[in-house]
Structure formats: structure tokens, C-alpha cells
C-alpha positions in Angstrom: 82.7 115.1 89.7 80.0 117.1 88.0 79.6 120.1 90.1 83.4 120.4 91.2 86.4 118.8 90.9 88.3 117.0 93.9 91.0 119.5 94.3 88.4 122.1 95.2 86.4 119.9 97.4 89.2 119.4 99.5 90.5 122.9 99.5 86.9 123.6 100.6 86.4 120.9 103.4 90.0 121.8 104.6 88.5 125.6 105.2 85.4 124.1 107.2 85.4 124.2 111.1 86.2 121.4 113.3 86.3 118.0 113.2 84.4 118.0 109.3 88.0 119.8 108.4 89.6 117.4 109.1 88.2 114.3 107.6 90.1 112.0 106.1 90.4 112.4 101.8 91.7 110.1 100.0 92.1 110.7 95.8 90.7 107.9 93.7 92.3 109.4 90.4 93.9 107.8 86.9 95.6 111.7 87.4 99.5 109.5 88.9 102.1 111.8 87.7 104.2 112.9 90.7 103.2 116.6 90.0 99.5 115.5 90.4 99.4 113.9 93.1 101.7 116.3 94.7 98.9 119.1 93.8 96.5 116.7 95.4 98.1 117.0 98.4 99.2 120.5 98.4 95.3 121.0 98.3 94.5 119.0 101.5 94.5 115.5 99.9 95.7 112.5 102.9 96.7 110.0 100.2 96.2 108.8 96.7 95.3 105.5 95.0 95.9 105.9 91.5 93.5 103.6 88.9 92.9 100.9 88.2 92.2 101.0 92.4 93.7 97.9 93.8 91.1 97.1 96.5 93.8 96.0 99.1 95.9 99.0 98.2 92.4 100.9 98.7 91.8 99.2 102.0 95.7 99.7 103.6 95.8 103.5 102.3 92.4 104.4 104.5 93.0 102.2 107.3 96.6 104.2 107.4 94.2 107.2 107.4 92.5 106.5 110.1 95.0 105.6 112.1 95.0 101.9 112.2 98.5 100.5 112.9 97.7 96.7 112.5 100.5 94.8 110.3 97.7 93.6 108.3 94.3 95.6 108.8 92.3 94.3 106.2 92.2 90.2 105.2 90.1 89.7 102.0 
């Protein structure tokens, strides 16, 4: 991202008050190594879906999100 990076977009939306704090952010990163996406969510991160995204993988990892508890949410 050109003006900041993920990790301190999150840790700056998870400060906000309200509701915006607690929106929903899900990484979109080639960064997979378990410490990474561990620091992803240490930071606020919900989930992670590593690259190459996998558009149903995309798709099931924000509809878990958001609380959708269908057996299959999302039919292509």
C-alpha cells in the first residue's frame, strides 16, 4: 500500500471507536510464513488468504468473517 502498510492500518482501525473498530480485515498477502501471518493477527488482522488468492478460499474466509454459518455460502 503506498501510504502505509496493512499491519498499521489495522493496528489503526482497531484503535478507532465503535462499530468502524471493529470491521472485519482480512490480509490479501504473498507474506504466508506462520510468523507473518501470526504478526498479522497479533496486529488486529481476522484472517489471511495468502497469494495466489483462490477466489473460493477468498469468498469462505469473509463470509466466516461475517458471520455466515452456511455449509456452503458462496456457489460460483
Amino acid at each position: 500500500m503506498p501510504i502505509m502498510g496493512g499491519l498499521e492500518a489495522t493496528r489503526r482501525i482497531r484503535r478507532l471507536d465503535g462499530e468502524t473498530a471493529r470491521v472485519p480485515i482480512v490480509a490479501l498477502s504473498a507474506n504466508v510464513l506462520p510468523e507473518q501471518v501470526a504478526e498479522g493477527r497479533e496486529a488486529g488482522m481476522d484472517a489471511h488468504v495468502g497469494k495466489p488468492i483462490n477466489p473460493r478460499e477468498l469468498l469462505t474466509t469473509i463470509a466466516a468473517c461475517v458471520g455466515v454459518t452456511n455449509d456452503d455460502p458462496i456457489s460460483f
